[in-house]
DRENDO-1510 file (C-alpha; in Angstrom, 1 decimal, always signed):
<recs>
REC; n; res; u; v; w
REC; 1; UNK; +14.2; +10.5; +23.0 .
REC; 2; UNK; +14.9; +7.6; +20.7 .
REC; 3; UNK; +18.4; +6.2; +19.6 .
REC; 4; UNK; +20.7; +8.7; +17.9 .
REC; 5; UNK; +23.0; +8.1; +15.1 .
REC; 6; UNK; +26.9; +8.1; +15.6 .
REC; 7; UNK; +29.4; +10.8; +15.5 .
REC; 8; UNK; +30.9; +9.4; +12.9 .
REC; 9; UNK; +26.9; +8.9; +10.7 .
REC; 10; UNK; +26.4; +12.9; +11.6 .
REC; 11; UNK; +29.7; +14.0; +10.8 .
REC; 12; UNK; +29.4; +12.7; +7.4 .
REC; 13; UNK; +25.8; +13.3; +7.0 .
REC; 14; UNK; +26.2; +17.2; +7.7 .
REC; 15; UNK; +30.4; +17.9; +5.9 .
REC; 16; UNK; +29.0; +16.4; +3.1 .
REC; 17; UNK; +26.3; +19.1; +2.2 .
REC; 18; UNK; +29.1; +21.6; +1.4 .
REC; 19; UNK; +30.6; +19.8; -0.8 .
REC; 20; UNK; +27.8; +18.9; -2.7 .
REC; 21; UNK; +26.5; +22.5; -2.2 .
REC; 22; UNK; +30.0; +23.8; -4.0 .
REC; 23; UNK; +29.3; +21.3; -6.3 .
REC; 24; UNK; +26.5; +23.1; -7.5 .
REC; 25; UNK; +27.7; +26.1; -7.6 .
REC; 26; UNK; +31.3; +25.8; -8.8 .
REC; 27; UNK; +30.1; +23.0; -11.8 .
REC; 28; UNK; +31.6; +24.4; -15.7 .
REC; 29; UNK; +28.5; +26.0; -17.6 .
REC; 30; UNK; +30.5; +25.0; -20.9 .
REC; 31; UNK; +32.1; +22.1; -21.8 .
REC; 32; UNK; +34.5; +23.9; -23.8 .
REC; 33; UNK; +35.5; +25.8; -20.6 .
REC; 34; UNK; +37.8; +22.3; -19.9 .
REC; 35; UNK; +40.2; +23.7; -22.6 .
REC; 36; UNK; +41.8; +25.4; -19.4 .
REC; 37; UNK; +44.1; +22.5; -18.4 .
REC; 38; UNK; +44.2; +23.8; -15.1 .
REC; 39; UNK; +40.1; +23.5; -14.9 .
REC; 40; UNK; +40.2; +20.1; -16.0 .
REC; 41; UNK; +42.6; +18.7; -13.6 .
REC; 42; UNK; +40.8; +20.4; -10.8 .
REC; 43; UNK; +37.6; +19.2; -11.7 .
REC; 44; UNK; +38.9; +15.7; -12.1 .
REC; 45; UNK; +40.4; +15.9; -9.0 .
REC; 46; UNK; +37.2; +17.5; -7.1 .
REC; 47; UNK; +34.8; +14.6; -9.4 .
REC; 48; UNK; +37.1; +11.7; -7.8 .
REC; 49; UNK; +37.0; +12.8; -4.0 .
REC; 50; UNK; +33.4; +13.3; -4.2 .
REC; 51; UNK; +32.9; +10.1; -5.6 .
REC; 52; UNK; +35.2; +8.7; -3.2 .
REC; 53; UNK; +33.4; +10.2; -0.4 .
REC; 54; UNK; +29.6; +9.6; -1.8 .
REC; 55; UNK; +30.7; +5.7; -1.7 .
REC; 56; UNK; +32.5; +6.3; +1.4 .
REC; 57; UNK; +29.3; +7.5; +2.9 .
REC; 58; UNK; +26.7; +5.3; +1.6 .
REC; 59; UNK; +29.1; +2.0; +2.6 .
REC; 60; UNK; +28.9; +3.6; +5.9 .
REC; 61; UNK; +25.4; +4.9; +6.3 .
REC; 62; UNK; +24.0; +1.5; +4.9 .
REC; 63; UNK; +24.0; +0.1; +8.2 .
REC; 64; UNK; +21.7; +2.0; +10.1 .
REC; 65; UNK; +18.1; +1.9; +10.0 .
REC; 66; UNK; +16.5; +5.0; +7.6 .
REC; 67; UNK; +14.3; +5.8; +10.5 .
REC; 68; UNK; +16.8; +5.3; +13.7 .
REC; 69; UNK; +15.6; +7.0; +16.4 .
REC; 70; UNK; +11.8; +6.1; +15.9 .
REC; 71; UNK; +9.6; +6.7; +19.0 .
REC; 72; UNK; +6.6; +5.3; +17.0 .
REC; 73; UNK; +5.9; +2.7; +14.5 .
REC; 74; UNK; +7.0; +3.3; +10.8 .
REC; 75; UNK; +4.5; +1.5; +8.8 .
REC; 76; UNK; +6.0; -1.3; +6.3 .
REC; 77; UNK; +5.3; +1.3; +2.8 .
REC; 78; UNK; +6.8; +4.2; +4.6 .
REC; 79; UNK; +10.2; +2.6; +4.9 .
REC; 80; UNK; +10.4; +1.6; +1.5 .
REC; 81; UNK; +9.5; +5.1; +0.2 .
REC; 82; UNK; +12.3; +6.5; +2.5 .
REC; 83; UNK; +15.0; +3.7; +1.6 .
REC; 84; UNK; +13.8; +4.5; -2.1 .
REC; 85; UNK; +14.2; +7.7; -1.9 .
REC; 86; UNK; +17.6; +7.6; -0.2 .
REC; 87; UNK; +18.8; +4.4; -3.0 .
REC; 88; UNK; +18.0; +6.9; -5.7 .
REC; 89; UNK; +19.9; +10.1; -3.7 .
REC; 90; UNK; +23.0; +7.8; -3.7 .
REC; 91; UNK; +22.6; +7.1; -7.1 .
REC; 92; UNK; +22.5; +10.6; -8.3 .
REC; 93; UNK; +25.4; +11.3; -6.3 .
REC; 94; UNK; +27.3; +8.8; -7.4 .
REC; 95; UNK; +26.3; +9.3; -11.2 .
REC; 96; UNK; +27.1; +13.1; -10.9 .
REC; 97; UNK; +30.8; +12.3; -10.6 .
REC; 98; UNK; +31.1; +9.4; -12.6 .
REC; 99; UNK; +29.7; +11.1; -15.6 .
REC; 100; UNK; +31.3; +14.0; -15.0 .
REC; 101; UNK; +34.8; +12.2; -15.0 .
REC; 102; UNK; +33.4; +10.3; -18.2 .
REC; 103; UNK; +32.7; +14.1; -20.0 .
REC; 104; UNK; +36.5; +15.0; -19.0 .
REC; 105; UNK; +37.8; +11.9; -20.4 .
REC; 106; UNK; +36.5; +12.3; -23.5 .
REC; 107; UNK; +37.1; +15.7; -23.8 .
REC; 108; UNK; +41.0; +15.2; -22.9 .
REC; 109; UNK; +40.5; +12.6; -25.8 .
REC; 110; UNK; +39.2; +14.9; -28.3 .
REC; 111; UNK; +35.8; +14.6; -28.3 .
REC; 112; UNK; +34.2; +16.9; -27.7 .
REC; 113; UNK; +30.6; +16.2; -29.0 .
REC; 114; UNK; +28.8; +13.8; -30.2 .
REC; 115; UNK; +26.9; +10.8; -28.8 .
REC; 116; UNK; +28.8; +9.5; -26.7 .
REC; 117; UNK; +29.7; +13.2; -25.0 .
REC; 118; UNK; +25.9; +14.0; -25.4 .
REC; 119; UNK; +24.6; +10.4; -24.0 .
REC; 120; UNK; +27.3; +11.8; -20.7 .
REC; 121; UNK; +26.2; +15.1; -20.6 .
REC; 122; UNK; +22.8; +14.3; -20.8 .
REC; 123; UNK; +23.3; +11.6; -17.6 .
REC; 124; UNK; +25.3; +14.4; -16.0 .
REC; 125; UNK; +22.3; +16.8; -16.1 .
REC; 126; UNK; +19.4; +14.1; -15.2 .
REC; 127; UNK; +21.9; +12.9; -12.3 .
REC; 128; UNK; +22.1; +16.3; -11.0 .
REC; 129; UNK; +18.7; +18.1; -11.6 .
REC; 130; UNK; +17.2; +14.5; -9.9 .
REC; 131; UNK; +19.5; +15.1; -6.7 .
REC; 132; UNK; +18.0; +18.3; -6.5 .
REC; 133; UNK; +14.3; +16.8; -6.7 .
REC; 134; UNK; +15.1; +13.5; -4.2 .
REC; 135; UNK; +17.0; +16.1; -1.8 .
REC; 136; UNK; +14.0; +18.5; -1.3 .
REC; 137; UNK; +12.1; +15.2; -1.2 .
REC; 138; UNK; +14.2; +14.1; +1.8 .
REC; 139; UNK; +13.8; +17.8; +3.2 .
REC; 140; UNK; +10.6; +17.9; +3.3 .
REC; 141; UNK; +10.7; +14.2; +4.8 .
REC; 142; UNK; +12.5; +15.5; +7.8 .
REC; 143; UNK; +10.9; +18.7; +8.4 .
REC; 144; UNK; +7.5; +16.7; +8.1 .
REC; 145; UNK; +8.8; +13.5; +10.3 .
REC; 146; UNK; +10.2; +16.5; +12.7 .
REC; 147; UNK; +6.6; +18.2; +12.8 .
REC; 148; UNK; +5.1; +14.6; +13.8 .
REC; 149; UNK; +7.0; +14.2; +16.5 .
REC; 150; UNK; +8.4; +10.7; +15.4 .
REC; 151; UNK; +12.5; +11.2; +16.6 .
REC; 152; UNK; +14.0; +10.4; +13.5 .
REC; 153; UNK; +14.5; +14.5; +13.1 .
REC; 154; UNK; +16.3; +14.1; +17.0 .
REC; 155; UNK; +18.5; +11.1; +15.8 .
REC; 156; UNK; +20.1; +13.2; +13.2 .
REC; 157; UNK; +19.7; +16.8; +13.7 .
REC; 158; UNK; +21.3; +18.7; +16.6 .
REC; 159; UNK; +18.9; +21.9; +17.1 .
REC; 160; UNK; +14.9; +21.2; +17.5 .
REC; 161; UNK; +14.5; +18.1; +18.7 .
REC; 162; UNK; +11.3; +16.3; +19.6 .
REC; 163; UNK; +10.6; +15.2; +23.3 .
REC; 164; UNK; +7.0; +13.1; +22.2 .
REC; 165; UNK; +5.0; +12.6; +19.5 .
REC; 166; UNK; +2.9; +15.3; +18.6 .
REC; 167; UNK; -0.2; +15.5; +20.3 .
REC; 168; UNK; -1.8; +18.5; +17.5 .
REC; 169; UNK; -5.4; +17.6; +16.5 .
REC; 170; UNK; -4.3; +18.6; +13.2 .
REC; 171; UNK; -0.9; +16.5; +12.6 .
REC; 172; UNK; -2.8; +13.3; +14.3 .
REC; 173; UNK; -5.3; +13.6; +11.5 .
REC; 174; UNK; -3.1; +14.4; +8.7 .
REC; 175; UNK; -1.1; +11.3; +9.9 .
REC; 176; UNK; -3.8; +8.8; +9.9 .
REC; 177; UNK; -4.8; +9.7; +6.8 .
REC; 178; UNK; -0.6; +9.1; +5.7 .
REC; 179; UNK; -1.5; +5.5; +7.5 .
REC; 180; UNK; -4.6; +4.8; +5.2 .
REC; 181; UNK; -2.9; +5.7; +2.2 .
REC; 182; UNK; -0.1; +3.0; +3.5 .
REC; 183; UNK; -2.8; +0.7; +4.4 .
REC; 184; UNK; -3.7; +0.9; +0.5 .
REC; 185; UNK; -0.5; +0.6; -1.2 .
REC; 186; UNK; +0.5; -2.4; +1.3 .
REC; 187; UNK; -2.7; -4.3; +0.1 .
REC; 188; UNK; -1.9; -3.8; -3.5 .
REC; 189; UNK; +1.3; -4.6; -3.3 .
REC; 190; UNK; +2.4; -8.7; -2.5 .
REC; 191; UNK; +4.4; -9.5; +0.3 .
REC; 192; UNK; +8.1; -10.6; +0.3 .
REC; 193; UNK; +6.0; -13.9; +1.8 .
REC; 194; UNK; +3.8; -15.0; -0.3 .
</recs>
């Protein structure tokens, strides 16, 4: 088995999805619900630890390799895609609160439409419904990574882990192919080198 994360990386990794998922599910379907004092100052509140802890996280998790744990060699346009994908997760999460502390300000203020509430609103919305795309993204990621056999499931995730490298006819094939399409990209794209 490869090299597994810290504690400290899994403990954050896993307490955060709660939060985010009461995020979701808790969130004010009308801005004019933030009339209720009592709303407002709780989702202010609940906006500024998250925020806190999303930067908290991603100041933390920065340091480790996207695919710690590896048993085989990541190709060079694999890593970017998963460091993309995981630039643009932290940037969702970290708009989601900000813009959502923006949209109380204002509203506190008075305003309560208009552009600058809409132009907040609508990077509220985009933040949150492109979390939930780059999150099934990174899903996916891990189930598929898990299904190859690769470790970077193991170094994470406490239940299922991989012993080897799969040895399926099936996920070999479907995994050269992932390498050709990576062969490619890498020779249309320049190198940091040249």
């Amino acid at each position: 088995m490869g090299e597994q994360h810290t504690i400290i990386a899994k403990l954050i990794h896993w307490l955060f999805i709660p939060l985010y998922v009461y995020g979701i599910f808790k969130q004010v379907d009308d801005i004019s619900q933030l009339e209720d004092n009592t709303l407002l100052i709780f989702e202010v509140i609940f906006a500024s630890v998250f925020l806190v802890i999303v930067l908290m996280r991603f100041f933390y998790m920065r340091r480790f390799d996207n695919f710690k744990g590896a048993q085989i060699p990541v190709h060079r346009i694999h890593r970017l895609i998963g460091k993309t994908v995981h630039i643009g997760m932290y940037l969702c999460l970290i708009l989601l609160p900000l813009s959502g502390l923006i949209i109380a300000g204002l509203f506190s203020q008075g305003i309560e439409d208009g552009p600058l509430q809409d132009g907040a609103l609508t990077i509220h919305e985009i933040a949150a419904d492109m979390s939930y795309v780059l999150i099934a993204v990174h899903i996916s990621a891990a189930i598929y990574s898990r299904i190859k056999g690769e470790g970077v499931w193991s170094a994470m995730v406490p239940i299922l882990k991989e012993d080897e490298p799969s040895t399926n006819p099936i996920v070999q094939k479907i995994a050269q192919f992932e390498n050709q399409i990576y062969n490619k990209i890498e020779e249309i794209l320049p190198r940091k080198n040249e």
